[in-house]
C-alpha positions in Angstrom: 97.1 89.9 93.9 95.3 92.2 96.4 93.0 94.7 95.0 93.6 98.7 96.3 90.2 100.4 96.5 91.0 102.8 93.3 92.0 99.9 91.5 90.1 98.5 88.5 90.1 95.6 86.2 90.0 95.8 82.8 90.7 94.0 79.6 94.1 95.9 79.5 95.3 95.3 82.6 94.8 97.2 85.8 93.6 100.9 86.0 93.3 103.4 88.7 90.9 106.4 89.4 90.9 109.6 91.4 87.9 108.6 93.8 85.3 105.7 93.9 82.9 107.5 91.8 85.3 108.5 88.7 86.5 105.8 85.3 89.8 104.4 85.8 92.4 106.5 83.8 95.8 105.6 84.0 97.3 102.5 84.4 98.9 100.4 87.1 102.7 99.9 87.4 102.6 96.2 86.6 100.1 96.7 83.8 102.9 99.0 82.5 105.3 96.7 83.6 103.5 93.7 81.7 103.8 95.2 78.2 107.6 93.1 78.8 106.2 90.0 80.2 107.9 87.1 79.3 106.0 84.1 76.9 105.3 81.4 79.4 103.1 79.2 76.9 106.2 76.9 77.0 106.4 77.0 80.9 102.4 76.2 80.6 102.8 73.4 78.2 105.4 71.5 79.9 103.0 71.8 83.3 100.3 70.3 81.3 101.8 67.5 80.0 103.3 66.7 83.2 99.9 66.9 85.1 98.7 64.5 82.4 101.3 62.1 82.6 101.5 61.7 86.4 97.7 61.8 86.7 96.6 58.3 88.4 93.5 58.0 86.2 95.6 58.0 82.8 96.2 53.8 82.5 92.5 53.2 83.0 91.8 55.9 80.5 93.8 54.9 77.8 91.8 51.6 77.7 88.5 53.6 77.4 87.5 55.5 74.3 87.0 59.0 75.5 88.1 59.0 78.3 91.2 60.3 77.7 90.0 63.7 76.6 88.7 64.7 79.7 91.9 64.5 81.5 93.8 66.4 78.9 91.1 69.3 79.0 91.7 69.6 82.8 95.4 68.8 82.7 95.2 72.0 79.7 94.4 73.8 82.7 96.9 73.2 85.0 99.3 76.6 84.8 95.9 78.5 85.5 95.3 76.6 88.8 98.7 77.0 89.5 98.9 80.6 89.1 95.7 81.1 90.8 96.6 79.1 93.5 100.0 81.2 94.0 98.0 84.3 93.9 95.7 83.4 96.5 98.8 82.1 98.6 100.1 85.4 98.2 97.2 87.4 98.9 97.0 85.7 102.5 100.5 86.3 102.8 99.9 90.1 102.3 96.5 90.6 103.9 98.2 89.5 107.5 101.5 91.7 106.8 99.0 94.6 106.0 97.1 93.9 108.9 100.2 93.6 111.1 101.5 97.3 109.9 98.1 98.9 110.8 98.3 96.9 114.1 101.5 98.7 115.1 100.6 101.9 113.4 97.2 101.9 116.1 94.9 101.9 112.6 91.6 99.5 112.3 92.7 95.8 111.6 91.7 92.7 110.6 95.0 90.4 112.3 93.3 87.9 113.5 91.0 87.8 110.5 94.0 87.0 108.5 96.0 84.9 110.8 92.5 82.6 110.7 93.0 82.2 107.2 96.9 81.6 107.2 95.7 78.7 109.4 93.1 77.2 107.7 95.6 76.7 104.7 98.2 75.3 106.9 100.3 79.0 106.8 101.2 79.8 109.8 104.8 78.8 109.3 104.7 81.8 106.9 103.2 84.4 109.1 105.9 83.5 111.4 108.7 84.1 109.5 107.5 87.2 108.6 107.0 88.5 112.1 110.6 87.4 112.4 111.8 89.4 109.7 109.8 92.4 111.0 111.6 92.0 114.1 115.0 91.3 113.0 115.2 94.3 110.8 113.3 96.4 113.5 110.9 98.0 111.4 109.1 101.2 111.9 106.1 101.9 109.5 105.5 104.5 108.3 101.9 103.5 106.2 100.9 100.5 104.9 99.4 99.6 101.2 99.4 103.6 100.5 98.0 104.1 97.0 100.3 106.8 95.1 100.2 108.6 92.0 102.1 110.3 88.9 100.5 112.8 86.8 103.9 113.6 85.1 104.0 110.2 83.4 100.4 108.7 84.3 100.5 105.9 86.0 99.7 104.7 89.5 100.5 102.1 92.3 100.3 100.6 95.5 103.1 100.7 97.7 103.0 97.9 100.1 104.7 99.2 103.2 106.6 102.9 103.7 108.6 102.2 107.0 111.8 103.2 108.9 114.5 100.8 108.9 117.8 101.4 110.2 117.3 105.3 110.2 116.4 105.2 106.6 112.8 105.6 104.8 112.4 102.3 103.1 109.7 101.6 100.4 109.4 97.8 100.5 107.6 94.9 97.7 106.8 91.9 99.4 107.2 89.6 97.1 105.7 85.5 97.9 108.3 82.8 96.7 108.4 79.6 96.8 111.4 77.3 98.4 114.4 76.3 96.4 116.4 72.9 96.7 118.4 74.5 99.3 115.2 75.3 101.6 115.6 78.6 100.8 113.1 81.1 99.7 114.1 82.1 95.8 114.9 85.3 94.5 112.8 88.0 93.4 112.9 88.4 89.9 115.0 91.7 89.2 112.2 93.4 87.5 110.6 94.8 91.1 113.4 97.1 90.8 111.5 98.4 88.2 108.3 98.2 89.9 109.9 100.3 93.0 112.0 102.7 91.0 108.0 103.6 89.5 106.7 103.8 93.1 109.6 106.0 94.3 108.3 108.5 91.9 105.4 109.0 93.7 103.7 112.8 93.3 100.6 112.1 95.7 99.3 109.9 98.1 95.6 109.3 98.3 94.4 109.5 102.0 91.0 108.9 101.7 89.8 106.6 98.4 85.9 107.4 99.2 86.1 111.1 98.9 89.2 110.9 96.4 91.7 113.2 98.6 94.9 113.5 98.1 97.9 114.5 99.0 101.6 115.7 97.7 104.1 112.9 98.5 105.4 113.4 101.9 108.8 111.7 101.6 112.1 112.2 100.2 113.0 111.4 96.9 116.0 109.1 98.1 113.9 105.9 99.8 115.8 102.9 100.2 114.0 100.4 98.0 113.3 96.6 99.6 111.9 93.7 97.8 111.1 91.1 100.4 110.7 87.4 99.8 108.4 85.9 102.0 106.9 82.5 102.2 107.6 78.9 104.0 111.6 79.6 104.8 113.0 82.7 106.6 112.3 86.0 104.8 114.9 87.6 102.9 115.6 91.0 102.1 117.2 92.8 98.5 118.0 96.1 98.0 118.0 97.7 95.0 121.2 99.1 94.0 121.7 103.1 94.1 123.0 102.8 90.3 120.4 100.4 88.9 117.4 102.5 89.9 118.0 105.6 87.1 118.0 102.6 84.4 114.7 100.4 85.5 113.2 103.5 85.8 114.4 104.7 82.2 113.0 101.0 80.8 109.7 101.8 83.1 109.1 105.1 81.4 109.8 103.4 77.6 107.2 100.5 78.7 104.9 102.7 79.8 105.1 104.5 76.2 104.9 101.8 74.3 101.7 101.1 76.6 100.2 104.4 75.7 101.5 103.3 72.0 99.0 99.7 72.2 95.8 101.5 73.6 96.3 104.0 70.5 96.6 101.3 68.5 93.7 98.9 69.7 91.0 102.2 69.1 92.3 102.7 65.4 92.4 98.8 64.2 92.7 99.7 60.6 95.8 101.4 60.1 95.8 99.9 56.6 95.2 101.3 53.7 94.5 99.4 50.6 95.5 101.7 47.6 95.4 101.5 43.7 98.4 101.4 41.5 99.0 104.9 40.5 97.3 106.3 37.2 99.7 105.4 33.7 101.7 108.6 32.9 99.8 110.7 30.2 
């Protein structure tokens, strides 16, 4: 995941502040988002025992006292290398279509910066297909990676392209998948609905992170919103449905309660009581 300037890491989750010199205050749309996330210790375990069983070093090991514990430690690991490895994937990925938007917005870039490391992972196929997609569904942009804000419900984001397409603002997710049997790149998973529902109530946009300006949100209230999957396969391109938006954005605001709920919750840790029975009737 790429890292916005006002963006902060904490042991909650991702937190944003005003400017570089101020404490994080409010949280990011996907930290809200992951009070939902799904239990993937099953997803995890299954990885693990399958990196252990198709490990080559496993017969030798079994004949060797001790040596077998080793490979399960490192096989233990296996969904965190995986997810890591996706991330960084995905961070490339992003980098070069940032870097492609500033390029055709006339803004400092770093393209070739990013192409370089596309190639030295053997990406370039990826790039490609998104350059495709740019030009297939002639995009205009607008900004790219513009960090926004909502003091209403207190939260923030990062938006990762505003852009024109067919006549209509567009705010658009990418989103890196991998390929499914069909050589096709999978599905988003419905919940950047939510995620873009949140963005499209954007109050400000910051337009300078060092000095912490901002702005009121320029755009109409109406964006289309795009989640686009990107990745070794032709892009391809979802839009959110007029009538879903009201009701990921109504489970986005619950979430982000029930977020506020769990910090409340973690600074007062003993919300029990131990009492006596009550006193005998006189």
């Amino acid at each position: 995941m790429t890292s916005p300037r006002l963006a902060v890491s904490t042991a909650t989750g991702r937190m944003y502040r005003r400017d570089l010199s101020q404490p994080a205050t409010v949280p990011s749309i996907t930290t809200v988002m992951s009070v939902a996330a799904p239990d993937l210790s099953g997803w995890a375990g299954y990885l693990a025992a399958t990196t252990l069983s198709e490990d080559s070093r496993l017969p030798a090991a079994l004949q060797t006292p001790g040596a077998v514990r080793p490979l399960v430690r490192e096989a233990a690991s296996a969904a965190e290398r995986y997810r890591d490895a996706a991330a960084e994937r995905g961070d490339r990925l992003h980098n070069y279509a940032e870097a492609w938007a500033l390029r055709a917005l006339g803004q400092a870039h770093e393209l070739e910066a990013a192409r370089a490391k596309l190639e030295e992972h053997g990406e370039l196929a990826n790039a490609a297909h998104f350059e495709a997609w740019w030009h297939d569904y002639g995009v205009e942009p607008v900004a790219a990676e513009v960090t926004i804000w909502n003091a209403t419900l207190g939260y923030a984001g990062t938006i990762d392209l505003v852009a024109r397409i067919g006549g209509r603002l567009c705010l658009v997710d990418y989103k890196t998948r991998g390929v499914d049997r069909d050589g096709q790149l999978k599905r988003p998973d419905e919940k950047v609905i939510m995620q873009l529902a949140a963005a499209a109530q954007a109050e400000e946009q910051n337009v300078d992170a060092e000095a912490g300006r901002w702005e009121p949100w320029p755009h109409p209230r109406n964006p289309l919103l795009l989640a686009v999957a990107l990745g070794a396969a032709p892009a391809r391109t979802y839009l959110a449905t007029e009538a879903a938006v009201p009701t990921y954005f109504a489970q986005f605001q619950a979430l982000h309660a029930a977020w506020q709920a769990r910090q409340i919750i973690a600074t007062n840790p003993s919300a029990l009581t131990e009492i006596a029975p009550p006193a005998a009737p006189a």
